[in-house]
C-alpha positions in Angstrom: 24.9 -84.2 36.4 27.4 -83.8 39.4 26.2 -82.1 42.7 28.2 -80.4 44.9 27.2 -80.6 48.7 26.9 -76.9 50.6 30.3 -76.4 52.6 30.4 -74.7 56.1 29.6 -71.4 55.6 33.0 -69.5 55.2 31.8 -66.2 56.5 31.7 -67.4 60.5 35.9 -68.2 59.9 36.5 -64.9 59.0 37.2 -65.8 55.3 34.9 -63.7 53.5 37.1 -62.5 50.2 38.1 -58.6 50.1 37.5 -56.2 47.3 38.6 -57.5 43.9 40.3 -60.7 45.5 38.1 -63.7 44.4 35.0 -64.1 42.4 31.4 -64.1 44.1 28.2 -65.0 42.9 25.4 -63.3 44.4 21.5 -65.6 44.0 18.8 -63.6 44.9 16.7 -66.6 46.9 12.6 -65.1 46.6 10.7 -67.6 49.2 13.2 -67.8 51.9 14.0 -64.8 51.4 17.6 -63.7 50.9 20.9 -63.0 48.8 23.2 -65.4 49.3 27.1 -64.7 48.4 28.2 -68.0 47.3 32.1 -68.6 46.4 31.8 -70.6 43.0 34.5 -72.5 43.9 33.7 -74.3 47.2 30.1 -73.7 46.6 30.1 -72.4 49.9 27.9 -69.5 50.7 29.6 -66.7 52.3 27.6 -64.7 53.3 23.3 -64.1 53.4 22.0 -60.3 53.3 18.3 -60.5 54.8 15.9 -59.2 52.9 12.2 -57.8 54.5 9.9 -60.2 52.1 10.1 -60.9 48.8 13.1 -60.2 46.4 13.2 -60.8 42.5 15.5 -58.9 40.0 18.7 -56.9 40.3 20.7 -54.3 38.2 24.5 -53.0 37.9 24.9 -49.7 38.4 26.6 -47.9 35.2 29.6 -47.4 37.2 29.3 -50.9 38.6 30.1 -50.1 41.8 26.8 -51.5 43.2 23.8 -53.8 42.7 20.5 -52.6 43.4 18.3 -55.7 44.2 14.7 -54.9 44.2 12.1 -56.3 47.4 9.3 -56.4 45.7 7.3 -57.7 48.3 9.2 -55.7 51.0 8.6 -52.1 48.5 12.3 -51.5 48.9 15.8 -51.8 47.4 19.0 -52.5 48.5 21.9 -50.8 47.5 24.9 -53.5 47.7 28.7 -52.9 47.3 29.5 -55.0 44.5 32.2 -56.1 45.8 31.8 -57.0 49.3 28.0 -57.6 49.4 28.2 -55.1 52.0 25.0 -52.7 52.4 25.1 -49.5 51.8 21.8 -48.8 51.9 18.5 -49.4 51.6 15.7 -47.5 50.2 11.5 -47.4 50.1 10.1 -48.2 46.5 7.0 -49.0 45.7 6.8 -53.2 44.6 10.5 -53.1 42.5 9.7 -56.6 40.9 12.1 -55.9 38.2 14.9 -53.3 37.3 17.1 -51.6 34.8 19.6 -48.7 34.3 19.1 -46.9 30.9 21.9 -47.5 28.2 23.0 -44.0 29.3 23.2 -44.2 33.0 20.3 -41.3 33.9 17.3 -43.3 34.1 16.1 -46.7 36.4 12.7 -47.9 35.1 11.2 -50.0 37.8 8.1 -52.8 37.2 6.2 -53.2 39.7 3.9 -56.5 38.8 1.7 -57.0 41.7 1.0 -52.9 41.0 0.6 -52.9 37.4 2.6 -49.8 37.4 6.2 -48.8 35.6 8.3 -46.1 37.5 11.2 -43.6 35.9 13.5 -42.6 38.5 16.4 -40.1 37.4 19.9 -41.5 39.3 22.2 -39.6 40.7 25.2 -41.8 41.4 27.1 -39.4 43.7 24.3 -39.7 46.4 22.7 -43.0 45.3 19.9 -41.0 44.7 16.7 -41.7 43.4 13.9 -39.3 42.2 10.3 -40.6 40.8 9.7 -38.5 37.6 6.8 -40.3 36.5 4.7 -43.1 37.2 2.5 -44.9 34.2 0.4 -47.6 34.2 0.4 -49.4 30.7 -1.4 -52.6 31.4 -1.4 -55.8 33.2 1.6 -57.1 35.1 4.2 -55.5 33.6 7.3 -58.0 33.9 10.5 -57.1 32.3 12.4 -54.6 30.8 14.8 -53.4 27.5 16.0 -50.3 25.9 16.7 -48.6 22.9 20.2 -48.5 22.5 19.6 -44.4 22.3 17.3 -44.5 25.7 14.8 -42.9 24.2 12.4 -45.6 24.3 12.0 -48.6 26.7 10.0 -51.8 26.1 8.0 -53.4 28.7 6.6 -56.6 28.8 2.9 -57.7 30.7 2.6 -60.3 31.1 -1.5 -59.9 32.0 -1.7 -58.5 28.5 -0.3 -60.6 26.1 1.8 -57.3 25.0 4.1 -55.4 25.3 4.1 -52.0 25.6 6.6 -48.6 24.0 7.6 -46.3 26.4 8.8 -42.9 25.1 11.4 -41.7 27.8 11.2 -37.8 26.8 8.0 -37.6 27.2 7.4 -40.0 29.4 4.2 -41.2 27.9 3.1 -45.2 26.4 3.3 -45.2 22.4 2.3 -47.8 22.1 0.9 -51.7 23.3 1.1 -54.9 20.6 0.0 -58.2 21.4 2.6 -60.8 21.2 1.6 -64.0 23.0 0.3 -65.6 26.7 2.5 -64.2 29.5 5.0 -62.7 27.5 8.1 -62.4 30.4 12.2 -61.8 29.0 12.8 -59.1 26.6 16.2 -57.7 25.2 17.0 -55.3 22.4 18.9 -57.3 19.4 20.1 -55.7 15.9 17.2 -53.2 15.6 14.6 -56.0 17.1 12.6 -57.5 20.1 13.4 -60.7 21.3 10.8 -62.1 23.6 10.1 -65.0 25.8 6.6 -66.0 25.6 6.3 -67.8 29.2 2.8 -69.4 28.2 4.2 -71.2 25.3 7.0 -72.3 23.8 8.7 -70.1 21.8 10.7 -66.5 20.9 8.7 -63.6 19.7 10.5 -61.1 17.3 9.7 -58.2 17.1 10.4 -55.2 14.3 9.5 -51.8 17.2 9.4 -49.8 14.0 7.1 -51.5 12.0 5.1 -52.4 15.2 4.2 -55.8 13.9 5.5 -60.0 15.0 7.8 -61.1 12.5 8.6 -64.7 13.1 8.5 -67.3 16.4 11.1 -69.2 17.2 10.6 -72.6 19.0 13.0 -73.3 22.2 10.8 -75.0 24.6 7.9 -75.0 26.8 7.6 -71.9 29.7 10.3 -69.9 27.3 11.1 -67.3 30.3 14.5 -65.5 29.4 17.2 -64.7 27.3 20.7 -63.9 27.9 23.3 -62.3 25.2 26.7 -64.0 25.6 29.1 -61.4 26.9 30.8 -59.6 23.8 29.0 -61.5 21.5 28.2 -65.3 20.6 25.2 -66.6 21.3 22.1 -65.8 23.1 20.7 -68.1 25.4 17.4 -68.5 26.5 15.8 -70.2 29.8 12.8 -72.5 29.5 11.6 -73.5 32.8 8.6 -76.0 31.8 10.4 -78.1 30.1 14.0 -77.1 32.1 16.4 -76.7 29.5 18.7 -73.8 27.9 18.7 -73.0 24.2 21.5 -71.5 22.6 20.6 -69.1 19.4 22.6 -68.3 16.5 22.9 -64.0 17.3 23.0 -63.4 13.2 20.3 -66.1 12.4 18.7 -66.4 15.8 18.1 -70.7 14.7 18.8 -72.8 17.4 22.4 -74.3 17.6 21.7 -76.1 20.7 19.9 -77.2 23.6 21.4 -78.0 27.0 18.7 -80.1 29.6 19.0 -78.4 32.8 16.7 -79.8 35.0 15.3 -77.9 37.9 13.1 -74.8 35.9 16.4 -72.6 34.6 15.4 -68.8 35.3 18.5 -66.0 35.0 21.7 -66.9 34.0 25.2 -65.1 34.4 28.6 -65.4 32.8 31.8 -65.9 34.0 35.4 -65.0 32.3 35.4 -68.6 31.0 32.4 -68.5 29.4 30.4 -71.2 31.6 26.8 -70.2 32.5 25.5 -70.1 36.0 22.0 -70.3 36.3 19.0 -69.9 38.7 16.9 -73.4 38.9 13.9 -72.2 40.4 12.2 -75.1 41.0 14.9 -77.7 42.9 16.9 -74.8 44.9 19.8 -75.2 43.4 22.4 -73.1 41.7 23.4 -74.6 38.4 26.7 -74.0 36.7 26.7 -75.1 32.9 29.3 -74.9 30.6 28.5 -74.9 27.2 31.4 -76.4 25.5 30.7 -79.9 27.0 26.9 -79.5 28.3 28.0 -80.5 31.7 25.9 -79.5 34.3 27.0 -79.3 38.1 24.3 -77.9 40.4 24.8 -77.2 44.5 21.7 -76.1 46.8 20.9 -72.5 47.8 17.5 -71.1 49.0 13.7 -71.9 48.0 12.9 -70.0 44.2 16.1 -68.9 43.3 15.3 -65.9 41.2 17.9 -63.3 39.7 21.7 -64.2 39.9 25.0 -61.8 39.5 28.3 -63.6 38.8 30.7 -61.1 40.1 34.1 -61.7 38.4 37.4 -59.9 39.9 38.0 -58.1 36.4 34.9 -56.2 36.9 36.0 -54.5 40.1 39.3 -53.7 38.3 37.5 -52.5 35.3 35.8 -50.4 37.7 38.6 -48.9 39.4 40.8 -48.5 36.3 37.4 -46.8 33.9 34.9 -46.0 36.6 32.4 -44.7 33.5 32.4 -47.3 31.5 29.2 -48.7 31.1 28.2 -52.6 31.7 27.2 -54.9 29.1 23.9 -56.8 29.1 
């Protein structure tokens, strides 16, 4: 594993890149706390947004224009130009531990895990605007999040309940909870089916929402946190922090294919056009940058618990200014 050591910040010498001219990778730091804006290159950070307390998880607007990072400690959320890092504003939530936009853009569900609560907000993207429609409280520490493709349902994991629990988003009313493990955390949406990180063990829970019933488990390692589709397809990738290593799964058979060590507890990842990984290591404050094709690992330092990570890359604020409605892949 190669290390890179943490050049002179680049901000103070004026060379903070403009809109759309370099890529940026923003690392949500929860313990110092802060968002650094680190140029992947250099490693050097260019930038640090101050936070009030505690910061976790953040989203891409559909029109990914902005990232809303979520202070769960601070009850608040920072609107950030995605391209710039630049503020533009900053609003009063109540404990945003985790976040996501609905597949069609009019909906932010917001966990808040200290709270045991989940909030639907409507979002109004002229005016950044957020409205509470409903606050529900479907068990204990509700963690993170995943749609149905349609966005009439959302799935939410608690992590205090060994469940996770169906959210009807018309009604705005719990379906239902199933049990699926100790401290179930990660959850995405895959071919009609729940994928889930069971935290407390060692494995993938999946899930068939219809039939409301565990299907099969799929071992990847000890504190399975995470798991991260590869950007237009290939395989998904899932974190285990315990036992600090990435597992790559098949997306058609969902068996393991490989299985990167990663030491330093792996948390979120991000992509980058060339397909290397970039991940969070929570435990040795370091940003990690994998690349899958040769298993190399190259870390660099950034703050204590690195948490949620956004690997901005220059085609996305192109994309944006060429299709400003096209929505984001997760």
């Amino acid at each position: 594993m190669r290390r890179f050591a943490l050049a002179l910040p680049l901000l103070a010498a004026g060379l903070f890149p403009g809109p759309g001219r370099a890529d940026v990778v923003f690392v949500i730091n929860s313990m110092d706390p802060g968002i650094q804006v680190v140029d992947p290159v250099s490693r050097a950070e260019l930038r640090q947004i101050p936070v009030l307390r505690e910061p976790h998880h953040l989203t891409l607007t559909p029109a990914k224009d902005l990232l809303l990072v979520g202070d769960s400690g601070g009850n608040e959320i920072l609107f950030l130009d995605a391209s710039t890092g630049e503020v533009r504003k900053r609003e009063r939530i109540s404990n945003p531990y985790n976040l996501e936009f609905s597949p069609d853009g009019k909906l932010l569900v917001v966990t808040g895990l200290r709270r045991d609560q989940v909030d639907i907000y409507s979002w109004d993207a002229a005016s950044m605007g957020l409205t509470l429609l409903t606050r529900l409280r479907p068990g204990d520490m509700p963690s993170h999040i995943a749609y149905r493709p349609d966005s009439k349902l959302v799935y939410v994991t608690l992590q205090g309940s060994r469940s996770i629990a169906a959210i009807d988003l018309e009604k705005r009313e719990i379906l239902w909870n199933l049990q699926v493990g100790r401290e179930p955390a990660g959850i995405i949406w895959h071919n009609g089916k729940l994928l889930v990180g069971i935290m407390g063990s060692d494995h993938v829970a999946v899930v068939d929402p219809e039939a409301r019933k565990l299907e099969r488990t799929i071992r990847v390692g000890r504190g399975a946190h995470a798991l991260f589709p590869t950007p237009g397809g290939g395989p998904i990738y899932v974190t285990s922090r315990v036992d600090s290593r990435i597992t790559a799964l098949d997306p058609v058979s969902l068996d393991v294919v490989r299985t990167y060590e990663v030491p330093g507890g792996p948390d979120c990842l991000s992509f980058d056009e060339q397909g290397r990984i970039w991940a969070t290591l929570r435990w040795n404050r370091q940003l990690g940058m994998l690349d899958p094709a040769t298993g190399e690992v190259t870390t660099s330092p950034v703050g204590r618990s690195p948490h949620g990570i956004f690997f901005r890359n220059r085609s996305l604020v192109q994309a944006r200014n060429e299709t400003p409605s096209a929505p984001v892949e997760r």
